[in-house]
N, C-alpha and C positions, 0 to 999 in steps of 0.2 A: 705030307709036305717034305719036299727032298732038303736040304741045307749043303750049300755050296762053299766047300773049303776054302782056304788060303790060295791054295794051289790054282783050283777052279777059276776065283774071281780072276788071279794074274794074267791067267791064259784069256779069259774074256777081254780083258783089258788090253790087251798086246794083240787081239784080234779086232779090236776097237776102240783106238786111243782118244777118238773122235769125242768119245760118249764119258771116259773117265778123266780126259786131259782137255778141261775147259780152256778156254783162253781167257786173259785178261775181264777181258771187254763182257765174256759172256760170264761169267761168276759174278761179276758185278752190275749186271745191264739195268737190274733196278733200282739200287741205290743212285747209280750215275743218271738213270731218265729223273727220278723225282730229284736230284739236284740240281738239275739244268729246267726243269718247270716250274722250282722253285724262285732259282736266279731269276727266269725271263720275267715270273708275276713280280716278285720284287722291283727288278727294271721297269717295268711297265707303271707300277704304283708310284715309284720313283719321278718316271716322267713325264706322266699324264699328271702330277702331284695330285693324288687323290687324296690322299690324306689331307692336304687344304683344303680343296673342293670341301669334303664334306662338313670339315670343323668351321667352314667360315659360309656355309649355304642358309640361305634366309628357311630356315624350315616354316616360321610361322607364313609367310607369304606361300610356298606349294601347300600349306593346309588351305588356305581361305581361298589358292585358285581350285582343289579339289572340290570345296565345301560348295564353290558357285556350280559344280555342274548338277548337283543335288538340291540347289536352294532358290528363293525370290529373296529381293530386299523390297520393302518402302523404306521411301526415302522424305523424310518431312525436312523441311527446310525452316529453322525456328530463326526469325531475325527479330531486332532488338531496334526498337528506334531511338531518336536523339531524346526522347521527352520519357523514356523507359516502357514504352508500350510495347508487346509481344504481336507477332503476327506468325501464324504456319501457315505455309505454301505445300504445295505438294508436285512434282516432277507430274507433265500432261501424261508421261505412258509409265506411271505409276499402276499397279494391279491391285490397288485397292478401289479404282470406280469412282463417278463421282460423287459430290459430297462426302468429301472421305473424313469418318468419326471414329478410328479403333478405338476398342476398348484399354488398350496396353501405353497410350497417351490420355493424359487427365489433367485436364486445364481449370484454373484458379481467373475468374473474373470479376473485375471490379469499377466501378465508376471513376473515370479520370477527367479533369477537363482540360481539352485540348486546346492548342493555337495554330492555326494555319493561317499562312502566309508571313511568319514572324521574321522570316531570313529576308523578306523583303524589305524596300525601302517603304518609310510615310508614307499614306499619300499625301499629308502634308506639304512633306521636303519634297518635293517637284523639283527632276534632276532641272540643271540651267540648260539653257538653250542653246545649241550649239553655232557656232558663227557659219555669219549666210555662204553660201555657197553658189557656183557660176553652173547653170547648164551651159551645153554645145550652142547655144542661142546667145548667151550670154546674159539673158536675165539673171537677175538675184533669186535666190528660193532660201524659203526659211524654214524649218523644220518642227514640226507643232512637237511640242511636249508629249511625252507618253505616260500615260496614266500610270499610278501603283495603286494595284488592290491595296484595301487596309486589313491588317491582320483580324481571325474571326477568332472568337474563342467559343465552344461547345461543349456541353458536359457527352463525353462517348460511355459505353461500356468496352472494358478491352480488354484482352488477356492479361495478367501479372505473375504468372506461374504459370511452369509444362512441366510434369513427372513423367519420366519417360522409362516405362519398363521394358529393359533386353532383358530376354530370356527370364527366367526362374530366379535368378541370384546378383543379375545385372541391373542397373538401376541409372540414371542423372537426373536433374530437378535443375532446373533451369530458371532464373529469375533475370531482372537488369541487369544485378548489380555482381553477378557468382553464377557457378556453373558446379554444383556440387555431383561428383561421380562417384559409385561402388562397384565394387564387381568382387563379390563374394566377404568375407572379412573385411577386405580395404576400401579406403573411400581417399578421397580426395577431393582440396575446396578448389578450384579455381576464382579469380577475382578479376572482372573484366573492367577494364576502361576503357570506356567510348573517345573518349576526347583523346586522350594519349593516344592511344589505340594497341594497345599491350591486353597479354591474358598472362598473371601473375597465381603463382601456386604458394598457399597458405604453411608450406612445406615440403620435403622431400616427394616427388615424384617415384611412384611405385615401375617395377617393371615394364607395369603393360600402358604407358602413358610416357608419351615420345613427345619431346619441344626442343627441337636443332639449336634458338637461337631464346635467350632469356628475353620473355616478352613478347615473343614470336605465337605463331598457329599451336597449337595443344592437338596430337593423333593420342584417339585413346582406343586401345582393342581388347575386344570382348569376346572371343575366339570365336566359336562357329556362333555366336548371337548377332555378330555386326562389328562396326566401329564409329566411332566418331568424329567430328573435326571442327575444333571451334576457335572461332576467333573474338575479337573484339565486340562486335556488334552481329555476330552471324555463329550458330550452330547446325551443322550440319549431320544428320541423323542418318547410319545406316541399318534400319534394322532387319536383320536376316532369321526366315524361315523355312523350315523343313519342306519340300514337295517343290510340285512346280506348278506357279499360278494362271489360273484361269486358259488350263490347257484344252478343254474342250468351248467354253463359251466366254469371248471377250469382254471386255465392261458394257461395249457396245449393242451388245444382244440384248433381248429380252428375256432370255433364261440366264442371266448375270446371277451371280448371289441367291441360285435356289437349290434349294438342295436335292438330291438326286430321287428322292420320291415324287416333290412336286415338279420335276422333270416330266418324269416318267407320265404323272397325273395329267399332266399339260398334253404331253403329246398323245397321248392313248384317249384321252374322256374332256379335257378342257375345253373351253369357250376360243374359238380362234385369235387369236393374237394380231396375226397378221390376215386384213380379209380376203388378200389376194392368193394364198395358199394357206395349206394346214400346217397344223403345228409340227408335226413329224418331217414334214419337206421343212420348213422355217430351222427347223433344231438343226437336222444336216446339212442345210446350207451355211447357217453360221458357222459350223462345226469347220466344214472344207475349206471356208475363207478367213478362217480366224486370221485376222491382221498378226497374232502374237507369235504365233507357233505355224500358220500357213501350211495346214498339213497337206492341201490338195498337192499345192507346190511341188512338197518335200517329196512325196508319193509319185509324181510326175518324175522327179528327176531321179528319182531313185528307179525306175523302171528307164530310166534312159539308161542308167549305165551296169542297168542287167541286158539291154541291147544293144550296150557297144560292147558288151564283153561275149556276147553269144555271137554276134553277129562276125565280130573279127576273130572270134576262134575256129567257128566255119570256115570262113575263106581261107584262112591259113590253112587251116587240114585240106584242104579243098586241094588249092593250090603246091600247096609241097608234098600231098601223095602222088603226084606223075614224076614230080621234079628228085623224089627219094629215088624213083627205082633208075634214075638217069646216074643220080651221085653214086648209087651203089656198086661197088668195081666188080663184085659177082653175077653182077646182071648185064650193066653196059658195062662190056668189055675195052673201052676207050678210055686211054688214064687222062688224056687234055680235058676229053669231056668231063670225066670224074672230076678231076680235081678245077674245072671255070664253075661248075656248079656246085660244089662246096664251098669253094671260097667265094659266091656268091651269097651261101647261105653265114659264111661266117660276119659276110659281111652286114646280112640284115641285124643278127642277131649281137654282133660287137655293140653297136649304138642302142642305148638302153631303151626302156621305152617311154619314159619321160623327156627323153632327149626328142624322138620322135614326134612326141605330142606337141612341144614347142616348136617345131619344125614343120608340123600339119596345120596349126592352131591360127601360126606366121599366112600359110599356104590360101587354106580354109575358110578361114574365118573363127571364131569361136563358137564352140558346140562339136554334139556328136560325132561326126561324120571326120571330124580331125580325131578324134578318141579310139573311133574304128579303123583309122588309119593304122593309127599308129600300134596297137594291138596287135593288126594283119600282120604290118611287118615285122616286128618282132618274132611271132610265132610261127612266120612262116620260116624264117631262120631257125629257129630250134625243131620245129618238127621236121624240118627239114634233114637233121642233122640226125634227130634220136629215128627217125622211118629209115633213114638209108643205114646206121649200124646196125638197125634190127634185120633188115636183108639186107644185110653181111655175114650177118651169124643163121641165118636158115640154115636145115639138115638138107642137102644138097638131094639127099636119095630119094625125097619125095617128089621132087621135081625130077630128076633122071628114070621115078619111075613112070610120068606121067608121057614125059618126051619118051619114052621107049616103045609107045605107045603108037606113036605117030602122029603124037597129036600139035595142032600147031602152035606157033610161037606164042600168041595170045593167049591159047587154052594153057600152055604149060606156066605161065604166068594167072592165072584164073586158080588152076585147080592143083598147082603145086607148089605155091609161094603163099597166096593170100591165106589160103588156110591158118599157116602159120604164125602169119603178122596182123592178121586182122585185128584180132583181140587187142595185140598190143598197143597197135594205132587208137583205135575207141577206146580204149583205158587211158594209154596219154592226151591224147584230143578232151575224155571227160575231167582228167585232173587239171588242165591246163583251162580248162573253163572254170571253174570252180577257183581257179588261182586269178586269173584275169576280171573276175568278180570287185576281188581286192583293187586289184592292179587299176583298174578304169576309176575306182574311187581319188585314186593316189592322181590320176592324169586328169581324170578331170578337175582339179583344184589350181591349173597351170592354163585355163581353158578351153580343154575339152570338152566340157559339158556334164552333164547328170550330176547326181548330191555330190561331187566334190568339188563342186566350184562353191555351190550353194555353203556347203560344210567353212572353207574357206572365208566367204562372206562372215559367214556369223564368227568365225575365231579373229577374222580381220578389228572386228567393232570391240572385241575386249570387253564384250559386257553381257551378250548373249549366248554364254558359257553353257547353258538350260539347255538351249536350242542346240548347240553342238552335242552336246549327253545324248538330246532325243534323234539324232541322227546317226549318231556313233550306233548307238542302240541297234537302230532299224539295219544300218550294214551287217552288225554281229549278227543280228536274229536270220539275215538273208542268207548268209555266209554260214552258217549253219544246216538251216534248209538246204542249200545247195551241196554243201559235203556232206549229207545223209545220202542226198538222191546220189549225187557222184560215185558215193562207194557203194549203195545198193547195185546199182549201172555195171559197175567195174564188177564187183563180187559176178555179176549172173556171166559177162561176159569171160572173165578167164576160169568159171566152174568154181569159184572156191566160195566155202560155205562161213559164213560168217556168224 
């Protein structure tokens, strides 16, 4: 190894001052980059106030909107009458079925004897008779007295206690007269009055048990188990569970509440159910029409907008491969024409394609065919735009070799350009399908049609959060499939081995 003297380096130096006499700006270029990236994120956190954002964001409310896309609730509706008698109701599209008895509700009954009719008047006291009155005729009329039922009294049997188990550690016991809650360690008594109509707490209020106004509604939450909400003469019960209920067979079917062997038992070997088909067709029918989850539906519209996104990525490529080799200044040698037909293409592609779909939708009507619209034009704009830079950049010499040939205008566009750009073309046309996949989901929610209106629908209702999960789902899963085949596609098409 040689070693280069004093002398040496000078003379290098003085033949290249470039290299040993930085400037400013370059000695220092990365201390000065990460100080000016630093400033802009600090600005940015600054202005956006993100640091509020996060110290004052409801975190427990985004847990319990996540926890609904994973979960069911029942919902029991415990009310309290004037004479302290218990009754539960249950919500009609509750997914507990009817006659609903969980085991995680456990009720206390006892003989009470009741009064109906007591708010009425005597019959006795017979209201007075009201003074006579003129018809249009001008007779007198007199108005006969109206009966009152007399109050009955009966001995009932009727609730007087509900123990209400959330989850494992969660607990309330619900009587007339108190509403006592746990939830791990702590407990708390509430004390209800009907007549007032206040819910008063025996003590300090723990964390997770919310009342705005003293005497006011009591929110008590039990984190991913539910919450509660009670008032005076009314407890409102949410309790939440793990899965998603009765997604293959509604309350309404007749495989409701079997388990999946006597399923299976049923439709393979059992006695028919329904005499008018078998049980195998019976099971898949309920299955397609489940009122809950409507998967034939979901499957319908989600194959709509795997056909609005194939359909208008076609025609775009369709349409902007003649219209690229017009824009391309190496091809048509016309700069007016070059440039009416680029800035026609800038102009599909400026207006997004949402803006589009509201503009088809207006046009159209709602559905499809506005989804496909508005996808064409879009993409006809862009392929329009990446087909004609790609011949712009061809090797010229392929094509000079084929014209040297004699061969004509057509053939040297044939067999001395396509070559070239083919590939390109069908790799962007397959990436751009696989993109507009997404894309149709996003337009259809504005009325173009297929699962994004559908998706829309169920996040519109705030309460079918399950249903949106199992739809999100089915895009990912589709969107996947289709960027396999996509790049399986592209890989054979430009030779490269994956």
């Amino acid at each position: 190894m040689t070693h280069l003297s004093a002398a040496d380096m000078d003379k290098i130096a003085a033949r290249h001052p470039e290299i040993f006499r930085r400037s400013l700006l370059q000695r220092y270029k990365v201390p000065i980059t990460v100080s000016v990236l630093a400033l802009y994120f600090a600005f940015s956190w600054w202005f956006f106030a993100v640091g509020k954002v996060i110290s004052t964001a409801n975190w427990s409310i985004a847990g319990n909107y996540l926890a609904d896309w994973v979960s069911y609730e029942i919902r029991p509706e415990i009310n309290i009458a004037g004479d302290g008698a218990i009754s539960i109701a249950y919500s009609r599209f509750d997914p507990i079925g009817p006659n609903p008895n969980p085991n995680w509700l456990v009720t206390q009954k006892a003989m009470m004897t009741r009064t109906t009719g007591a708010a009425d008047a005597p019959a006795a006291a017979a209201p007075a008779p009201k003074p006579s009155s003129f018809n249009f005729m001008g007779a007198a009329t007199q108005q006969a007295p109206v009966e009152v039922a007399a109050p009955t009294t009966r001995q009932e049997e009727v609730i007087t206690k509900a123990d209400v188990r959330l989850g494992a550690h969660s607990s309330l016991l619900v009587d007339p007269a108190s509403v006592e809650l746990t939830r791990g360690a702590e407990s708390v008594t509430l004390m209800l009055d009907r007549k007032a109509g206040t819910v008063l707490a025996d003590g300090p209020l723990p964390t997770w048990v919310e009342q705005r106004e003293r005497g006011g509604r009591v929110m008590a939450y039990f984190g991913f188990d539910g919450w509660v909400d009670i008032s005076a003469d009314r407890v409102r019960v949410r309790n939440r569970f793990f899965g998603w209920a009765n997604f293959f067979f509604d309350t309404n079917s007749a495989f409701f509440g079997k388990s999946t062997g006597e399923v299976i038992s049923l439709v393979t070997s059992g006695a028919r159910l329904d005499p008018a088909q078998s049980n195998l067709s019976l099971a898949w029918n309920d299955i397609l029409y489940n009122p809950s989850w409507q998967h034939l539906d979901v499957w319908t519209k989600l194959a709509q907008t795997l056909v609005m996104a194939f359909v208008g990525t076609v025609f775009a490529s369709l349409v902007a491969f003649p219209l690229s080799f017009i824009a391309a200044r190496n091809i048509t040698r016309n700069r007016p024409v070059n440039q009416i037909t680029k800035r026609f293409f800038d102009f599909l592609r400026s207006v997004d394609m949402l803006i589009w779909a509201l503009f088809f939708t207006r046009a159209f009507g709602p559905g499809p065919l506005a989804g496909i619209s508005a996808i064409f034009f879009t993409d006809t704009g862009t392929f329009g735009k990446l087909y004609s830079e790609a011949l712009e950049n061809i090797d010229d010499k392929q094509r000079e070799g084929v014209k040297s040939v004699g061969a004509s205008p057509l053939a040297v566009q044939r067999f001395g350009i396509l070559p070239q750009v083919l590939p390109v073309f069908a790799s962007q046309a397959l990436y751009f399908w696989e993109s507009n996949t997404r894309s149709a989901t996003i337009i259809g929610a504005v009325g173009a049609g297929g699962i994004g209106l559908k998706l829309w629908e169920a996040m519109r209702t705030n309460q079918n959060w399950e249903n949106v999960c199992y739809m999100v789902l089915l895009i990912l899963l589709v969107v996947f499939v289709f960027d396999a085949i996509s790049n399986l596609l592209r890989s054979k098409l430009i030779g490269a081995q994956r």
